[in-house]
Residue, then its C-alpha position, 0 to 999 in steps of 0.5 A: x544485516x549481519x556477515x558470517x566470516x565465511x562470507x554467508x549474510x542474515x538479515x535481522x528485523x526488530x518490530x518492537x519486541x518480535x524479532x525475525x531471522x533470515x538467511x541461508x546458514x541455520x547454523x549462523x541463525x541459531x548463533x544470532x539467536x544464542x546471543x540475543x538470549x544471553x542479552x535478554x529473556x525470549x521466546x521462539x515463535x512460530x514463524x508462520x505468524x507475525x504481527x497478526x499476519x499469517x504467512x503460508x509457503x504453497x506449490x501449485x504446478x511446480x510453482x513456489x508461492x507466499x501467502x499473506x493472510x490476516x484470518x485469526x486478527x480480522x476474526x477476534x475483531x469482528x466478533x466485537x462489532x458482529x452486532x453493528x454489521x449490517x447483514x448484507x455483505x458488501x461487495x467493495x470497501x466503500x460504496x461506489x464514489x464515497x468521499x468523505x470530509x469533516x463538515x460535510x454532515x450536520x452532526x453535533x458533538x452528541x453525535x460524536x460521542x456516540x459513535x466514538x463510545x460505539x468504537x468507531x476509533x478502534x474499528x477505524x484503527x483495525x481497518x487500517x492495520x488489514x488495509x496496510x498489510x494484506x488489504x491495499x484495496x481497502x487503502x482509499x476507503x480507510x484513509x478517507x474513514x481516519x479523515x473523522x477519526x475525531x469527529x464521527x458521524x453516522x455516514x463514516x460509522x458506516x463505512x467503517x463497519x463496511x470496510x472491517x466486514x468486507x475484509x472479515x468475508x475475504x480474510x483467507x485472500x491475501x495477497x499471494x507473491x509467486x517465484x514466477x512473478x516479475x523480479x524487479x520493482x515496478x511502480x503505479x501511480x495516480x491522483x485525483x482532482x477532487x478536492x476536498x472541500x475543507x482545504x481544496x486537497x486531493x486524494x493520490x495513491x501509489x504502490x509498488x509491486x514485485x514478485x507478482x503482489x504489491x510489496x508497499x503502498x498507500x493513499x493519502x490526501x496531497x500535503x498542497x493544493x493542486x492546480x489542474x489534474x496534471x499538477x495533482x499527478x506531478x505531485x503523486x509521483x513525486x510522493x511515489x518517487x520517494x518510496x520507490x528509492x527508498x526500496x532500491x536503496x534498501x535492496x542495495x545494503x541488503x546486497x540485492x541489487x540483482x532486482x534493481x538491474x535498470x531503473x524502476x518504471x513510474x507508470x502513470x496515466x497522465x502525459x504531462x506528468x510523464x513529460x515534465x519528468x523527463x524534461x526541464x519545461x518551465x510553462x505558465x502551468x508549471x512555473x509555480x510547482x513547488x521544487x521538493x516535487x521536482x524530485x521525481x525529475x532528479x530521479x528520472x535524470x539520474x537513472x533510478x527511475x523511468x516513467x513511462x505510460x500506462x493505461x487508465x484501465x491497467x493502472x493498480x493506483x487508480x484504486x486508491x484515488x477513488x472508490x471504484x465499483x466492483x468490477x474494477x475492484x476485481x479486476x485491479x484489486x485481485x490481479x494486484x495482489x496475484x490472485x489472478x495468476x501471473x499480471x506482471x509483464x514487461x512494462x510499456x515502452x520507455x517514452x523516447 
């Protein structure tokens, strides 16, 4: 972040070697600019694109909004593995219930080898890259694909190629943030209680959105074990803590503090997760709660965040606990993103 001396402030953001301008003077952008190219030899771009990702301004009914799209990455790579795709086009990212572990097929090393030499790793890696920028549905499926990354076997191969054609036929979707959407964060958050077999670990997600689309997110197996369906969720909170203060803290050096005017809501479904937050209750079911986790407490009593209920039904995170079927992916999938119009209302109620 830099500051002019009238007081005006850009924003500066380096990916590696592409380099992004923001704020309100063109003049002080075209000054950052000059001094970059007496330091080194640079190219302006067009800044539609970025990263693969294609960033469209639209007005519809007097309504301003940001498009994100990924459509020239997703074609390049799915004319490589056109001849893999099953012609069927899939409906979901994974197929209903789909859970993935190493063990959990007889497969040998030949196998292995063969769908690696196929481009498993690099179907895998391309999923991932749509998955964490324009495609957070497909977030569970992916994560749950990269448990084989080195050992694939023919049931990971296919899911895959699923996940790579259901983001190749839904390439000009997006994820769309509107000026009308809710100006503040709000958090989702959600864990499973199957484990995987392997190490008896979870699958929990969360993501956060503002603007009416979802700003970060992510679905990752618990780095412990989780007792009952509670310890699971206390847990993914906690993960979800981390990234929400993270974002608050940024807004606040970026001189935004505007959208963090009261504490972030949590919105989860499991009330002993909400209560324990709120509350300094030691339980035989809880005693044994590892203390990083009780983070989310300290957050919660410092008025950072506020966790509250929220509806199994409403809940965005539970996308990325499972695979769910094609209605809850468009009913969740799709609003979360705000391709359904405007979703974000007031949060629940603060629970007192």
């Amino acid at each position: 972040m830099l500051t002019s001396p009238n007081g005006e402030i850009a924003y500066v953001v380096s990916h590696v070697d592409d380099i992004e301008l923001a704020g309100a003077n063109l003049k002080d952008l075209k000054f950052i600019e000059d001094q970059y190219r007496k330091e080194f030899e640079i190219t302006a771009g067009n800044p539609r694109f970025m990263l693969g990702i294609q960033r469209d301004m639209e007005e519809v009914n007097n309504v301003t909004s940001i498009h994100l799209t990924q459509p020239d990455f997703l074609v390049e790579t799915y004319k490589l593995y056109e001849d893999k795709m099953k012609k069927a086009v899939p409906t979901t990212p994974m197929p209903v219930g789909e859970f993935l572990y190493l063990g959990q097929d007889a497969s040998s090393d030949q196998e292995h080898k063969h769908y690696l030499t196929e481009g498993f790793q690099n179907i895998a890696g391309a999923c991932l890259w749509g998955a964490r920028n324009c495609f957070p549905e497909c977030m569970y499926g992916t994560a749950q694909v990269c448990r084989l990354m080195s050992k694939p076997n023919k049931r990971a191969w296919e899911c895959a190629c699923r996940i790579l054609q259901y983001m190749y036929n839904k390439r000009t979707t997006g994820i769309r943030f509107r000026a009308d959407g809710c100006p503040y964060l709000q958090c989702y958050y959600d864990s499973s209680h199957k484990a995987d077999p392997t190490d008896g670990k979870a699958q929990y997600g969360w993501v956060i959105t503002f603007m009416n689309g979802p700003v970060e997110w992510n679905s990752k197996k618990h780095n412990h074990v989780g007792i009952s369906s509670s310890h699971n969720e206390y847990m993914a909170l906690s993960h979800a803590t981390k990234a929400v203060m993270w974002i608050r803290q940024l807004l606040v050096e970026m001189q935004l503090q505007e959208y963090i005017p009261e504490p972030t809501p949590m919105l989860g479904d499991n009330d002993q997760a909400t209560l324990l937050s709120q509350q300094e209750m030691v339980t035989n079911g809880n005693k044994f709660y590892l203390l990083d986790y009780h983070y989310s407490r300290e957050a919660v009593k410092e008025g950072h965040t506020s966790t509250r209920r929220v509806d199994t039904k409403a809940n965005y995170s539970d996308m990325f606990t499972k695979a769910v079927p094609k209605i809850d992916l468009e009913r969740l999938g799709e609003t979360l993103k705000g391709n359904n119009g405007v979703h974000q209302v007031t949060p629940p109620p603060k629970a007192e």
